[in-house]
C-alpha angles and dihedrals in degrees: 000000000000116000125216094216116047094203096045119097118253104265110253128203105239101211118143085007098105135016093203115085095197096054089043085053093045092053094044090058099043085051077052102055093036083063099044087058087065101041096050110141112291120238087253086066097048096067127231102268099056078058084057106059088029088067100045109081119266113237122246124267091237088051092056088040082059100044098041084052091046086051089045094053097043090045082058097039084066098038087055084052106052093045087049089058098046089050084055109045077042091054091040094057088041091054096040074054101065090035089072090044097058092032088068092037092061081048078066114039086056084066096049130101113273088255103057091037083063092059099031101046080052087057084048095053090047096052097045086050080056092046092056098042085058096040087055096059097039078070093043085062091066095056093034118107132230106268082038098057104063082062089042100052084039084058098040090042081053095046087039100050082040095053083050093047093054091039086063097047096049082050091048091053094055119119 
């Protein structure tokens, strides 16, 4: 019988050989895994191109430590981004908002008593200053940076939810 490896034994049946199964399993698979040494895929079956990125030089793991990091800043930088211009175009919408409220509640504070213009022209005052503040660090998002900004939108989300409130209660005080 030929054999495929020259320097391998001939194979031999091991019957009678051994009365214990498990040894006579146990040498068969180490006789299995010894040939399969031999027999791993040749470099024909590869491909060339597997040769081809076999022979460039793998990167370190430290080098690919670092990329993967550099990729894993710049993927939050534009997330950061992105959520810092939605919460922009959100809070824009939000202020343009309020401007047409007031805008018709001075409309109608014009057509109040005298009395009720005084107090109602001071809460007026007092919700365009809001207005502006807002309106002023809502321009300070676009130059904040990204550890900046999650303080910033917390402080605009608090100036935003306070020019509503005030908003309400000079609504509610309307005649």
């Amino acid at each position: 019988m030929p054999h495929a490896l020259t320097n391998s034994p001939p194979v031999r049946t091991l019957t009678g050989r051994s009365s214990h199964p498990a040894r006579t399993i146990l040498v068969l698979a180490g006789r299995a895994l010894l040939c399969w040494s031999f027999v791993a895929p040749s470099p024909a079956i590869i491909g060339t191109e597997a040769l081809a990125a076999a022979d460039q030089p793998q990167p370190s793991t430290t080098d690919k430590v670092l990329r993967d990091t550099k990729e894993a800043v710049e993927s939050t930088k534009q997330y950061t981004l992105q959520q810092k211009e939605a919460f922009q175009k959100t809070f824009q919408a939000e202020l343009t908002e309020m401007q047409g409220k007031i805008a018709e509640l001075q409309k109608k504070t014009n057509a109040a008593s005298v009395e009720a213009r005084s107090e109602m022209q001071k809460a007026l005052q007092d919700l365009e200053r809001k207005k502006n503040e807002a309106r002023k660090q809502l321009d300070d998002v676009s130059q904040s940076t990204s550890s900046g900004w999650s303080k910033l939108k917390e402080n605009l989300s608090r100036t935003l939810d306070d020019l509503k409130q005030s908003y309400k209660e000079t609504v509610s005080k309307l005649p």
